[in-house]
mmCIF file of the C-alpha atoms, coordinates in Angstrom:
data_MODEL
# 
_entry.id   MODEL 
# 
loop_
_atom_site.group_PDB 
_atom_site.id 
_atom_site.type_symbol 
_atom_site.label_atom_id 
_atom_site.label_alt_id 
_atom_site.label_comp_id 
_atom_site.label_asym_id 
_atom_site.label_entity_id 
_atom_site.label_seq_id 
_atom_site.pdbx_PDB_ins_code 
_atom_site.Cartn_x 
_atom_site.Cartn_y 
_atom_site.Cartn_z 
_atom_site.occupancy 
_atom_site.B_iso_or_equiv 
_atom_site.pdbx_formal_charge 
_atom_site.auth_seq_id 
_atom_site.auth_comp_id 
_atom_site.auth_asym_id 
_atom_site.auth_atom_id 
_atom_site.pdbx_PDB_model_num 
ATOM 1  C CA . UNK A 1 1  ? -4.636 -4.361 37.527  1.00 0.00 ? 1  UNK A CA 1 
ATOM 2  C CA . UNK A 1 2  ? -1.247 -4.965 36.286  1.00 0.00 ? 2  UNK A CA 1 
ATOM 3  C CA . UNK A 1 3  ? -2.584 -7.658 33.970  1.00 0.00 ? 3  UNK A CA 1 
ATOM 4  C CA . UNK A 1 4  ? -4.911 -5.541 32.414  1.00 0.00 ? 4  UNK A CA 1 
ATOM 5  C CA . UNK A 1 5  ? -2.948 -3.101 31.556  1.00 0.00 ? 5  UNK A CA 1 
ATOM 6  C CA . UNK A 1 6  ? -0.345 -5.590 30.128  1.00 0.00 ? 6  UNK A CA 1 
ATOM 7  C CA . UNK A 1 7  ? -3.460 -6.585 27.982  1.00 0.00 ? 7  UNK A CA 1 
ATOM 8  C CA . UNK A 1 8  ? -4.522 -3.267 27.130  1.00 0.00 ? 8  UNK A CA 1 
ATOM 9  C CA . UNK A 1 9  ? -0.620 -2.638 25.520  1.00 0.00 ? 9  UNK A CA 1 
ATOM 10 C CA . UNK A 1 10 ? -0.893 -5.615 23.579  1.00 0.00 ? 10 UNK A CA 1 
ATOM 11 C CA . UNK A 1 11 ? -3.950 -4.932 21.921  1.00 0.00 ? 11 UNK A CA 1 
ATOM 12 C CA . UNK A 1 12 ? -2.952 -1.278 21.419  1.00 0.00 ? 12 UNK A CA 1 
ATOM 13 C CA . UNK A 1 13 ? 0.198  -2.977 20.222  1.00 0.00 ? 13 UNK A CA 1 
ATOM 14 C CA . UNK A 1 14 ? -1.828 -4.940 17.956  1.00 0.00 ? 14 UNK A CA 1 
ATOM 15 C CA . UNK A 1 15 ? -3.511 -2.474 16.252  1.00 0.00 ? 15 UNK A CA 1 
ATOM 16 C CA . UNK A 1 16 ? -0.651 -0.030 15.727  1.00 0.00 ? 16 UNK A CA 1 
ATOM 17 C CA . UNK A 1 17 ? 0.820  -3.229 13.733  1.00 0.00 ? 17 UNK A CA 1 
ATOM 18 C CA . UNK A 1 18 ? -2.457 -3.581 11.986  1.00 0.00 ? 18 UNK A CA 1 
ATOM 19 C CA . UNK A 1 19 ? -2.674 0.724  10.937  1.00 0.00 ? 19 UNK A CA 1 
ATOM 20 C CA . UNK A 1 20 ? 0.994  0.174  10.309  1.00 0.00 ? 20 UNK A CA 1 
ATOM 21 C CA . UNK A 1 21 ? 0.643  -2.442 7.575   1.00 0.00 ? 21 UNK A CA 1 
ATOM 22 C CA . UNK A 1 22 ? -2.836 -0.955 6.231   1.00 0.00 ? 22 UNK A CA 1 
ATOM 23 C CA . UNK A 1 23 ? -0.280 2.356  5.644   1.00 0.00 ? 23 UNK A CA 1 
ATOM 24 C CA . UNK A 1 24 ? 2.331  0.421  4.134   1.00 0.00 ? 24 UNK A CA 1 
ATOM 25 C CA . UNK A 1 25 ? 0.026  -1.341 1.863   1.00 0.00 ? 25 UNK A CA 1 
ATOM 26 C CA . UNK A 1 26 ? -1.420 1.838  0.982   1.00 0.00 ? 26 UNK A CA 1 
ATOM 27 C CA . UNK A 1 27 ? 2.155  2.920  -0.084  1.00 0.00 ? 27 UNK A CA 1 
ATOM 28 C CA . UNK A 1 28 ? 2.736  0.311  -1.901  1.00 0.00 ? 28 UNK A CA 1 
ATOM 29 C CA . UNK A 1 29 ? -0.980 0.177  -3.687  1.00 0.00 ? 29 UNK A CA 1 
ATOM 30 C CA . UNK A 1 30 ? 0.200  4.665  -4.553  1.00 0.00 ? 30 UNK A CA 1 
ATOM 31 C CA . UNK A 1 31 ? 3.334  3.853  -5.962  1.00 0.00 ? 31 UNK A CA 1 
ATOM 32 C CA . UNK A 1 32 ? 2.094  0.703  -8.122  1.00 0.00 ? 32 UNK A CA 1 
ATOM 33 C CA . UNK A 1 33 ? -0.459 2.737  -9.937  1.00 0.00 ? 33 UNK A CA 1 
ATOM 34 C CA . UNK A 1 34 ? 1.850  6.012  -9.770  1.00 0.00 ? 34 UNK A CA 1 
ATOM 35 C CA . UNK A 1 35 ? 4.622  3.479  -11.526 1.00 0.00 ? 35 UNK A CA 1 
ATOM 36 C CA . UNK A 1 36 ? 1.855  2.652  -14.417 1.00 0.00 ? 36 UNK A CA 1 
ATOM 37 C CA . UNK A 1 37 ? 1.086  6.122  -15.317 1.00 0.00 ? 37 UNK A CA 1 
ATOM 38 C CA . UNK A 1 38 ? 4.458  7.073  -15.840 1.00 0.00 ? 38 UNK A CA 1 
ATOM 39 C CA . UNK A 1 39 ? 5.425  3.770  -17.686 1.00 0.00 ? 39 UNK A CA 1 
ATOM 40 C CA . UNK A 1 40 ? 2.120  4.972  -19.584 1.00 0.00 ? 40 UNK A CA 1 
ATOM 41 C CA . UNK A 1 41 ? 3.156  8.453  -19.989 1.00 0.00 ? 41 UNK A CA 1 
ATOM 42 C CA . UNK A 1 42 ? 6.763  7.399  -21.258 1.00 0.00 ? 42 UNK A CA 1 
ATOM 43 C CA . UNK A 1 43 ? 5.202  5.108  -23.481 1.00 0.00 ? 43 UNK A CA 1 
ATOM 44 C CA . UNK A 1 44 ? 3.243  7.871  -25.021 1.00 0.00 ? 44 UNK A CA 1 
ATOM 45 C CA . UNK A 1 45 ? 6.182  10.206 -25.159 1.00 0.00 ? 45 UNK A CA 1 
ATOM 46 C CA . UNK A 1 46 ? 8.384  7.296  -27.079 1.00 0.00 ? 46 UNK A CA 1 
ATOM 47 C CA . UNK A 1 47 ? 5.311  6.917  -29.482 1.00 0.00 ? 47 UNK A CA 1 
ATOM 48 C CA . UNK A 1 48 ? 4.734  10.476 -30.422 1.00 0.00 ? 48 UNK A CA 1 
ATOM 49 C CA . UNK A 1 49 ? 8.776  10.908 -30.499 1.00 0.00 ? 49 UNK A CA 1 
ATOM 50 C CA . UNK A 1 50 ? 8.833  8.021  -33.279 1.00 0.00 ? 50 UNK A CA 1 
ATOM 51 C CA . UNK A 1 51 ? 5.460  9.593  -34.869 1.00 0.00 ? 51 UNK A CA 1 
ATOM 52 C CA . UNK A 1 52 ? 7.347  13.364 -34.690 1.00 0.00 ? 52 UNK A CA 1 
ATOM 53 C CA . UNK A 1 53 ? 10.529 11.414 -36.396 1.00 0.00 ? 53 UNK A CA 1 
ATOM 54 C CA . UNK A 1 54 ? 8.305  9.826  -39.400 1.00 0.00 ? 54 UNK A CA 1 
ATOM 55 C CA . UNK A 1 55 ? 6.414  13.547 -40.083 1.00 0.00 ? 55 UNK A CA 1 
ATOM 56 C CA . UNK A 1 56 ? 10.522 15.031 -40.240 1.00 0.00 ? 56 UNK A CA 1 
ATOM 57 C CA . UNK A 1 57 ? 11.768 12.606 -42.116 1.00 0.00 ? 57 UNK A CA 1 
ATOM 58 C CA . UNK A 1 58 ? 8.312  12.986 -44.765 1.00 0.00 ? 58 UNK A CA 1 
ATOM 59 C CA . UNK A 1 59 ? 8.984  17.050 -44.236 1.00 0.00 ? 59 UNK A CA 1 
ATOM 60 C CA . UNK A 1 60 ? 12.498 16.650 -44.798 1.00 0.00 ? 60 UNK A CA 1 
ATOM 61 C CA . UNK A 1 61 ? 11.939 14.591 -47.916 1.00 0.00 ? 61 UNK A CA 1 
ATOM 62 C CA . UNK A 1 62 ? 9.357  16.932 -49.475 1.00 0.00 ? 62 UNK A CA 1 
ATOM 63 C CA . UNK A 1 63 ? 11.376 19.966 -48.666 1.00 0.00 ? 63 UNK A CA 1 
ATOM 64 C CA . UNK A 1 64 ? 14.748 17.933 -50.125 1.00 0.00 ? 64 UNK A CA 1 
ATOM 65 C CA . UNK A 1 65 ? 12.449 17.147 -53.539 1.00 0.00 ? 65 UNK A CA 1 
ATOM 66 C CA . UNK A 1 66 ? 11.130 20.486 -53.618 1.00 0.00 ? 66 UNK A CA 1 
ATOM 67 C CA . UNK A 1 67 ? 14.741 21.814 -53.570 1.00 0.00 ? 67 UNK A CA 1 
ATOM 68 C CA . UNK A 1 68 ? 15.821 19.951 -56.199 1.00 0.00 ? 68 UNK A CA 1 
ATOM 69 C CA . UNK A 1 69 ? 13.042 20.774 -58.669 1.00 0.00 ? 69 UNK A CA 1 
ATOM 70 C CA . UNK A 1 70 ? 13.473 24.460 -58.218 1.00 0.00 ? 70 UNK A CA 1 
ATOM 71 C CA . UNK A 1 71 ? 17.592 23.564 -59.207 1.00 0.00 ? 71 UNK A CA 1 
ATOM 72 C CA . UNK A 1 72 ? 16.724 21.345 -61.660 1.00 0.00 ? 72 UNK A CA 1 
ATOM 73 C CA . UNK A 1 73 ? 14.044 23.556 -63.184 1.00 0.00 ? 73 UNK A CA 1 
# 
């Protein structure tokens, strides 16, 4: 009787270890994607930062001729 019950731990044993590491690699399988959409959505935030700093700069150059046309003239 003893025995059996010694076997029935074990394998209990076993497959807590086994739900354990399907949970863990779970985990890890959430964060790796979770860790690609934010790299993505940084990425995207750097790019349309640099686009936003090219339109200024154009806006900025426009307004800066514009300004000295309506001196000049």
């Amino acid at each position: 009787m003893l025995m059996l019950a010694n076997e029935r731990i074990a394998a209990l044993h076993s497959e807590l270890n086994d739900l354990v590491e399907r949970e863990r690699q779970r985990r890890i399988a959430f964060l790796e994607a979770q860790q690609l959409v934010i790299k993505e959505f940084v990425e995207n935030a750097i790019t349309q930062t640099k686009e936003h700093e090219k339109i200024q700069r154009e806006l900025d150059r426009r307004n800066w001729v514009r300004l000295m046309r309506n001196i000049l003239f």
